[in-house]
VOKEGU-579700 format. One line per field, with one value per residue (C-alpha): residue in one letter; z, x, y. Coordinates in nm, 4 decimals, always signed. Example, Ala and Ser with C-alpha at 12.3 -4.5 7.8 and 13.67 -1.06 7.14 Angstrom:
2
aa	(a_s);
Z	(+0.7800_+0.7140);
X	(+1.2300_+1.3670);
Y	(-0.4500_-0.1060);
END
This chain:
365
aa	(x_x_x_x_x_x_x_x_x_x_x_x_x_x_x_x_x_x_x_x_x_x_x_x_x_x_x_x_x_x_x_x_x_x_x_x_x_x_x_x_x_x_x_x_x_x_x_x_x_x_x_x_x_x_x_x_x_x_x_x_x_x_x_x_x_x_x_x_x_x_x_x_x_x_x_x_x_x_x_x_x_x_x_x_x_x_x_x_x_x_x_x_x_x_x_x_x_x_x_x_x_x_x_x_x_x_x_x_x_x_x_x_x_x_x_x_x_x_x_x_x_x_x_x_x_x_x_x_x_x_x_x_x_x_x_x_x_x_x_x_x_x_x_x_x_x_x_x_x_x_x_x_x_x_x_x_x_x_x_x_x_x_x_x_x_x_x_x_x_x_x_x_x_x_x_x_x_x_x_x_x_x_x_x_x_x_x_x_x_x_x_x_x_x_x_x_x_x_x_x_x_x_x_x_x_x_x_x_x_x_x_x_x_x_x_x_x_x_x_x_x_x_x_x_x_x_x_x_x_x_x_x_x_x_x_x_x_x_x_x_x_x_x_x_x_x_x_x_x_x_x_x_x_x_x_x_x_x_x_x_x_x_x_x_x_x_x_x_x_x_x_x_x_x_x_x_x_x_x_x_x_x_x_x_x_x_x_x_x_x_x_x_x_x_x_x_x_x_x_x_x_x_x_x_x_x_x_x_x_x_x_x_x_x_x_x_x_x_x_x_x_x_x_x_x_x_x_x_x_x_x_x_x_x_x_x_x_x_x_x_x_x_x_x_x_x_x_x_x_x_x_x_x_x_x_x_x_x_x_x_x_x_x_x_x);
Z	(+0.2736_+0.3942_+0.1345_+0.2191_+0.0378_-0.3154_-0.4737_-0.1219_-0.0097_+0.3096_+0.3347_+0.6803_+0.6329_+0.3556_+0.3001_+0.2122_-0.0135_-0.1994_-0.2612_-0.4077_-0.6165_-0.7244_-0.8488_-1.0749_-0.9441_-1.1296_-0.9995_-0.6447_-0.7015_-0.3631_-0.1686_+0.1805_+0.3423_+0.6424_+0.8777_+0.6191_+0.6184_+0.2484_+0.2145_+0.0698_-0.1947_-0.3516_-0.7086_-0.6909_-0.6463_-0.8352_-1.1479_-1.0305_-1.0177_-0.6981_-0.8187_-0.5425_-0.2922_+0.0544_+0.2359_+0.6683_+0.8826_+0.6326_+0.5691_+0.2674_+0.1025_+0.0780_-0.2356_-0.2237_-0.0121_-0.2957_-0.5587_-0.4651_-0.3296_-0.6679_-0.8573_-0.6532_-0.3486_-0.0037_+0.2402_+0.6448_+0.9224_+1.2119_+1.4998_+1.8225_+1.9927_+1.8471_+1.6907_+1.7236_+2.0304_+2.1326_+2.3533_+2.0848_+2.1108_+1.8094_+1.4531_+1.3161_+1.0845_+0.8085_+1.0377_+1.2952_+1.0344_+0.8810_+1.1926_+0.9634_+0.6555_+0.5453_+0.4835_+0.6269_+0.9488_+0.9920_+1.2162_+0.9253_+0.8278_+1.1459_+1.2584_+0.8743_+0.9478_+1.2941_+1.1678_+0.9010_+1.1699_+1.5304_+1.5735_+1.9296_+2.1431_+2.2678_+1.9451_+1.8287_+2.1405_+2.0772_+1.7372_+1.8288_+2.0521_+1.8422_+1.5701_+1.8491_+1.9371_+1.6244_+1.5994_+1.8295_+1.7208_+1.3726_+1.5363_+1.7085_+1.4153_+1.1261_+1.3671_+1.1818_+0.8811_+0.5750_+0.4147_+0.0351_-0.0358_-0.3313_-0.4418_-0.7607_-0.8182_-0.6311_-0.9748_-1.1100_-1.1839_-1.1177_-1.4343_-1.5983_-1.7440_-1.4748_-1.1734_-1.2705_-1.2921_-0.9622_-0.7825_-0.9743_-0.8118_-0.4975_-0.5351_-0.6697_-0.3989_-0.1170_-0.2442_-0.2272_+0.1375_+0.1546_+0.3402_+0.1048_+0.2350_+0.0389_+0.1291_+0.2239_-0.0284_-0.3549_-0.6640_-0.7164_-0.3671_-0.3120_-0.6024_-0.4286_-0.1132_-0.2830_-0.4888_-0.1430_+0.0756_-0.1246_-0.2484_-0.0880_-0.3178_-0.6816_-0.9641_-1.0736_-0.7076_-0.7974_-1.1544_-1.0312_-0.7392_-1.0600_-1.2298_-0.8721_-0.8351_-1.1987_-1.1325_-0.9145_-1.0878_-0.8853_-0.5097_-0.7111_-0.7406_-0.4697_-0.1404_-0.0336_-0.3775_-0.4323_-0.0898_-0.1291_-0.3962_-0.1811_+0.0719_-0.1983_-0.3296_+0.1001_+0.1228_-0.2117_-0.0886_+0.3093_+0.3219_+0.1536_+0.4026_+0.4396_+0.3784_+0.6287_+0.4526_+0.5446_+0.4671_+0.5751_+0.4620_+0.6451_+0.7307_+0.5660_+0.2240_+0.3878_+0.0863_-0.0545_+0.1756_+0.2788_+0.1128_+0.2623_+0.1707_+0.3827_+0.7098_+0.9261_+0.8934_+1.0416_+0.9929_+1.0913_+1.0970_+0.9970_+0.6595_+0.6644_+0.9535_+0.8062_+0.4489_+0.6237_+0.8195_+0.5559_+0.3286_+0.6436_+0.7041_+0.3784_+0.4243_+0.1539_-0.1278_-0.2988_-0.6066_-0.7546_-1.0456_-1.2513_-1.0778_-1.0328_-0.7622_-0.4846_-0.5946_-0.7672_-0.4073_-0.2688_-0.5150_-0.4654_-0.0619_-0.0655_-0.3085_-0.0568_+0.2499_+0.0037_-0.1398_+0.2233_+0.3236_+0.3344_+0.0696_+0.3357_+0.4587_+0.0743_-0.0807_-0.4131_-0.5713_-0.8764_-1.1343_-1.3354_-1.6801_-1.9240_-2.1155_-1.8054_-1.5804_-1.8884_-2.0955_-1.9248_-1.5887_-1.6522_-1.3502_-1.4434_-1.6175_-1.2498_-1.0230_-1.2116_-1.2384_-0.8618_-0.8040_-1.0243_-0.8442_-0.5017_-0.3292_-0.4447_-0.7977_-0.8228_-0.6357_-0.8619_-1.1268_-1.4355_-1.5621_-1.8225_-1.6043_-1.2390_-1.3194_-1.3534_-1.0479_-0.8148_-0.9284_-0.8662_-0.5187_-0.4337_-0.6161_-0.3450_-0.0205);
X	(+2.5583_+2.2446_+1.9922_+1.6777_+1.3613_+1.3683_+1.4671_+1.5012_+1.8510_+1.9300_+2.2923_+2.3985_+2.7377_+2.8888_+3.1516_+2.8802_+2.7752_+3.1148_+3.1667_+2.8178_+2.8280_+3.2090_+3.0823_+2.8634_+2.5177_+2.3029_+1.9853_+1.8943_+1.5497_+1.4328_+1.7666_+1.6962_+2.0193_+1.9836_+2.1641_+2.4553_+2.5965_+2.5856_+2.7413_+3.0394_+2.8765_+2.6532_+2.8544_+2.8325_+2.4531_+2.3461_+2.4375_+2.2157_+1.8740_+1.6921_+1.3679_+1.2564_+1.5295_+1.4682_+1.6630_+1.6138_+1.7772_+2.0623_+2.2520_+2.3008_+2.4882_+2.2833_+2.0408_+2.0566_+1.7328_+1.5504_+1.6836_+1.6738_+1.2888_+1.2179_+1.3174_+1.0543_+1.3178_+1.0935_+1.3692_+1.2751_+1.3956_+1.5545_+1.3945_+1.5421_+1.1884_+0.9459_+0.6604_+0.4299_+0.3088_+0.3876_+0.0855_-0.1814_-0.5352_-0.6689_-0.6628_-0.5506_-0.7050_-0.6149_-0.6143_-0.3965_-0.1654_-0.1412_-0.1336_+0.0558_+0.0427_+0.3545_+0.3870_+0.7547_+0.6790_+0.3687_+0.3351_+0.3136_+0.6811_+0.8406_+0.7634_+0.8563_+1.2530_+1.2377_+1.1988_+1.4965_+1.7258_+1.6708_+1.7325_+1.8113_+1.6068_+1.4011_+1.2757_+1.2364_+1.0297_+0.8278_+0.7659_+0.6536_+0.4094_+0.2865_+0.1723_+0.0291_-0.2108_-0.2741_-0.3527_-0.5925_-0.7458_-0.8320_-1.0071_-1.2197_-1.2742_-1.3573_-1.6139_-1.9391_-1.8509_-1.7982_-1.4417_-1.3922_-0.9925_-0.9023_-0.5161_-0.3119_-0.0670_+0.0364_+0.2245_-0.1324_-0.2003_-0.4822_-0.6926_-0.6021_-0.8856_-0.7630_-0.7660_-1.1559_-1.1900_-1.0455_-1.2562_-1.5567_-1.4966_-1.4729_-1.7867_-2.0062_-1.8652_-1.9735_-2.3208_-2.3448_-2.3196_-1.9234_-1.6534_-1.3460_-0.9971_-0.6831_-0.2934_-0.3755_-0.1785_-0.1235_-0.2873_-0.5542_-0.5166_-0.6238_-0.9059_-1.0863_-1.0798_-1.2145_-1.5105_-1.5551_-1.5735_-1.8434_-2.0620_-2.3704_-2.3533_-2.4689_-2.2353_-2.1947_-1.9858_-1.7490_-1.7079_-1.6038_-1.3820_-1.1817_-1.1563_-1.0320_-0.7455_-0.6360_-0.4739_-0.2066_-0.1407_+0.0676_+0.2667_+0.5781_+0.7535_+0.5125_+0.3383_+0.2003_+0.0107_-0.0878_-0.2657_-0.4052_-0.6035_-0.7753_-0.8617_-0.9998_-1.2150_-1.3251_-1.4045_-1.6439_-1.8192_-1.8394_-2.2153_-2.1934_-2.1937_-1.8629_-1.8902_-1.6168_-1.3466_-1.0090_-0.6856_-0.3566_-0.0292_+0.2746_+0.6007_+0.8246_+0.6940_+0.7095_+0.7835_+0.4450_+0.2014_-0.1030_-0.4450_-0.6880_-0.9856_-0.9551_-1.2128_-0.9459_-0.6047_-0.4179_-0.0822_+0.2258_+0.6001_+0.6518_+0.5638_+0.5289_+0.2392_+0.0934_+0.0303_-0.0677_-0.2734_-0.4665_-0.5220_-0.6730_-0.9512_-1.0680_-1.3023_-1.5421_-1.3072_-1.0130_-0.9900_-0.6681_-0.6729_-0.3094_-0.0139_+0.3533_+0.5738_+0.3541_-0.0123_+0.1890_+0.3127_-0.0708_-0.2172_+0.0412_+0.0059_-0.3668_-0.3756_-0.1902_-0.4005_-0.7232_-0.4901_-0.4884_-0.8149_-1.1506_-1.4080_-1.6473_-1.3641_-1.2543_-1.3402_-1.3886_-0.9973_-1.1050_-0.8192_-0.9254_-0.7665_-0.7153_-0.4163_-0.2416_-0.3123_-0.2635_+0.0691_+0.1810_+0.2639_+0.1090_+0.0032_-0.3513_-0.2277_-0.0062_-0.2953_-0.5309_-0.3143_-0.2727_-0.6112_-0.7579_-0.9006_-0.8858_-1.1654_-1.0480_-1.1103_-1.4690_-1.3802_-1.0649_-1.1728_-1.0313_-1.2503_-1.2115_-1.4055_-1.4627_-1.8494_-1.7844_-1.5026_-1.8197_-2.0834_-1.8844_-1.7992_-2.1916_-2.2723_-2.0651_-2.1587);
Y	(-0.2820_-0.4415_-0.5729_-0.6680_-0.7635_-0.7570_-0.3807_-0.2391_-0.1656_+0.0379_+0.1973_+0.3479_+0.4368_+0.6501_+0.3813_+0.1482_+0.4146_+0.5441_+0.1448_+0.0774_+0.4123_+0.3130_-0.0229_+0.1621_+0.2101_+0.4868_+0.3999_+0.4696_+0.3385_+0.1949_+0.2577_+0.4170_+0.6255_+0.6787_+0.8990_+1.0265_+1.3411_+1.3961_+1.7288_+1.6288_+1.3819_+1.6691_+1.5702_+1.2018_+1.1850_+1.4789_+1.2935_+0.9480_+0.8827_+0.9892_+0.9911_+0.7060_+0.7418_+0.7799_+0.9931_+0.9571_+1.1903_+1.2978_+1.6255_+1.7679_+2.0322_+2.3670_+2.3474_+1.9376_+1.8404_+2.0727_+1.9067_+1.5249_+1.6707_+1.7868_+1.4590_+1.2428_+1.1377_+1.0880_+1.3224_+1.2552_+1.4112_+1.2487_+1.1165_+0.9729_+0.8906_+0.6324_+0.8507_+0.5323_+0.4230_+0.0667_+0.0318_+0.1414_-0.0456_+0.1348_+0.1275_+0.4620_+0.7511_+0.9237_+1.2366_+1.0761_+0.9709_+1.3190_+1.5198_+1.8123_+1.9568_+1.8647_+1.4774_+1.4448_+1.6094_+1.3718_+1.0794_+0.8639_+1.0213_+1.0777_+0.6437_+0.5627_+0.7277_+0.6002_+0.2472_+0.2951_+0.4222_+0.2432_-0.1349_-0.1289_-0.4268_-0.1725_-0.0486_-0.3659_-0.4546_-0.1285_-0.2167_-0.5568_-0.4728_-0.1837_-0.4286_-0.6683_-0.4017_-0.3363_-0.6467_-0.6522_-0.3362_-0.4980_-0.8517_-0.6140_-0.4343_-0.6795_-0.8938_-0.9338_-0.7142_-0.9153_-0.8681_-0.8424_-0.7957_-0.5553_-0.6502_-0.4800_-0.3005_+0.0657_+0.1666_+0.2836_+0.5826_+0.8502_+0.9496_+0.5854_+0.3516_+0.0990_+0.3342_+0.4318_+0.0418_-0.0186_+0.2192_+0.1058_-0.2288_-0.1103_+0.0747_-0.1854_-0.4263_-0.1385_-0.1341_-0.4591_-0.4772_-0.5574_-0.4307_-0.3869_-0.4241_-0.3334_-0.2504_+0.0347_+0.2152_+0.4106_+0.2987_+0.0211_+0.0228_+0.3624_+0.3287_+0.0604_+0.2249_+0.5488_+0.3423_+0.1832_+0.4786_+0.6909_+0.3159_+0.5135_+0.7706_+0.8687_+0.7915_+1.1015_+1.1694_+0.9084_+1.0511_+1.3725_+1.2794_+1.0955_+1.4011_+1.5834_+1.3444_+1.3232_+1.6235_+1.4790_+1.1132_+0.9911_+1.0537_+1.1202_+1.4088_+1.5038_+1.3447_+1.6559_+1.7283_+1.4083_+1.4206_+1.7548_+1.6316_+1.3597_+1.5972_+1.8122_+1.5077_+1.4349_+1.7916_+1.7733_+1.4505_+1.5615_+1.5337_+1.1858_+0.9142_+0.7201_+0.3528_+0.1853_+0.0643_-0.0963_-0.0148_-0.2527_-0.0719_-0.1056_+0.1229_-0.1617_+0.0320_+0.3935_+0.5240_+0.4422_+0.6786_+0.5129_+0.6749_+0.9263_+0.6986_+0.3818_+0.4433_+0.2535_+0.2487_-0.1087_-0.0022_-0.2245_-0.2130_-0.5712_-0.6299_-0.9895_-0.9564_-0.7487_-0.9590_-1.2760_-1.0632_-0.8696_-1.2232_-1.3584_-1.1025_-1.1391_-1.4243_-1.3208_-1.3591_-1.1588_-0.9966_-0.9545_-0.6379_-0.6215_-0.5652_-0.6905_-0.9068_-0.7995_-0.9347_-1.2513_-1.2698_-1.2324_-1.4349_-1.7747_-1.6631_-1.6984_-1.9917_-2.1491_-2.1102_-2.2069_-2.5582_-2.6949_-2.5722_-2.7856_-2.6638_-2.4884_-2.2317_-2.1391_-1.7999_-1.6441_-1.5886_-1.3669_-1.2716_-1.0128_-0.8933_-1.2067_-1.0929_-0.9404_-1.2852_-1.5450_-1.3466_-1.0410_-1.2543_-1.6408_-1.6799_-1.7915_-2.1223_-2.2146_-2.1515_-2.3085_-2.6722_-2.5636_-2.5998_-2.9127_-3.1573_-2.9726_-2.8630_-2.4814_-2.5597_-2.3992_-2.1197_-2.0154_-1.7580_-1.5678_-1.2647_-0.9610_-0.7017_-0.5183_-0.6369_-0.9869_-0.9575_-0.8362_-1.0471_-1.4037_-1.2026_-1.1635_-1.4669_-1.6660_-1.4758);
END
């Protein structure tokens, strides 16, 4: 069995499968299977947990796909041809993205189980210079637009006190003539990118594109309802001009869809690119909301880059949430001995609220 980064864990044969399931495993959470032909294990993984399996190009037993489908399992078909093309010079839309109704017949789907299953040279090559031109795409894109990043965690939900916050952020940073950049994702992610998108419009608009998307919290059980009720919430605001806004997921975390709300879509298959990537464009300063591993990861990652850098090429790092930053995860206390007496030391910030988060942000542009 191959295990790769952190809770991911990719099986591709079903002796690698029987062993890991024999050794006790009752929690697929984060495993990807890809290519199995699961008929005859209908028994064994009816009685784990599926809810955030992903299942590429498998077979199952009549009745299965519906069932592992209904717990919140991501089930894609497979694909032999890469869906992405290697020689793109653009960064993608929503639309292009979601060329179907259906989320696992969608580009997005289709080059998310053709990256699980093909590690030939060739699609490693194509993947390569997919993200180069993706690369390229985004340089092009972010020249004289001032980047704000937007980091926290994809676990939150729509209709929580923290998902309003999140996309009240991105809002107030919109109107204040920023361009906000987030992974591209679920969650805070999406929030921002929603505040971001409609910054040019009353309030009120916001307000009720929360109450839209409260009805589908979250993109588990289901991608296609939780995506319905963003294009609901784009229909309702069509006559409200979109404020660009950027959106860096990547296919390494297929099973978190990217959002409807980003303006631009830089999408990569290498995860690791991509994060470097996304802390880089953000020259205006980050904001970091509550989340797990991930924004830890981002936070430590940009620290980094700011520890070595001279004072006039350092931007905001804003931590919002006090108890979350200073007990929940500590990281507060390590970046802040991190910075003392470095040239990143003013620019390092702990706050309670989205408000305070924005005004440092405009305060230092």
């Amino acid at each position: 069995m191959k295990h790769r980064a952190g809770r991911i864990v990719t099986v591709e044969s079903l002796a690698e499968l029987d062993r890991r399931l024999a050794e006790g495993a009752r929690h697929l959470t984060g495993w990807r299977l890809i290519g199995l032909d699961l008929r005859d294990r209908s028994r064994e993984l009816a009685d784990r947990d599926t809810s955030r399996t992903t299942f590429a190009g498998c077979t199952f037993a009549p009745g299965d796909e519906l069932l592992h489908a209904a717990r919140g399992a991501l089930i894609l078909p497979d694909v032999s041809a890469a869906p992405a093309d290697p020689h793109r010079a653009t960064l993608y839309t929503a639309d292009e993205l979601y060329d179907t109704p259906d989320y696992r017949g969608s580009l997005d789907g289709r080059a998310y189980a053709w990256s699980q299953g093909h590690d030939a040279p060739d699609a490693l090559l194509g993947r390569v210079l997919h993200d180069d031109g993706i690369d390229r795409a985004l340089a092009g894109w972010v020249a004289g637009r001032r980047l704000v990043g937007v980091m926290g965690g994809h676990a939150m939900r729509r209709g929580e006190r923290d998902y309003a916050g999140a996309a009240r952020l991105g809002r107030l940073l919109g109107r204040a003539g920023f361009t906000v950049a987030t992974g591209g994702g679920p969650g805070a992610m999406e929030a921002a990118n929603l505040g971001a998108r409609l910054s040019a419009a009353d309030e009120m608009v916001l307000d009720e594109a929360l109450v839209t998307l409260a009805t589908a919290p979250s993109y588990h059980p289901s991608v296609d309802a939780w995506l319905a009720a963003a294009r609901v919430v784009l229909t309702q605001a069509a006559d409200v001009p979109a404020t660009d806004t950027l959106g860096v997921p990547t296919w390494h975390y297929g099973h978190e869809p990217p959002n409807l709300f980003a303006t631009a879509i830089a999408k990569y298959f290498r995860n690791a690119q991509r994060e470097a990537i996304l802390l880089q464009v953000c020259a205006s300063g980050i904001v970091f909301l509550p989340g797990a591993g991930g924004t830890v990861q981002e936070i430590f990652q940009d620290a980094c880059e700011n520890y070595y850098a001279s004072e006039d090429a350092i931007a905001p790092m804003v931590l919002v949430g006090r108890e979350h930053w200073t007990e929940t995860l500590p990281a507060w206390a390590l970046l802040r001995a991190l910075a003392k007496g470095r040239p990143m030391e003013p620019h390092v910030h702990l706050v309670e609220t989205v408000d305070e988060a924005a005004e440092i942000v405009t305060r230092g542009a």
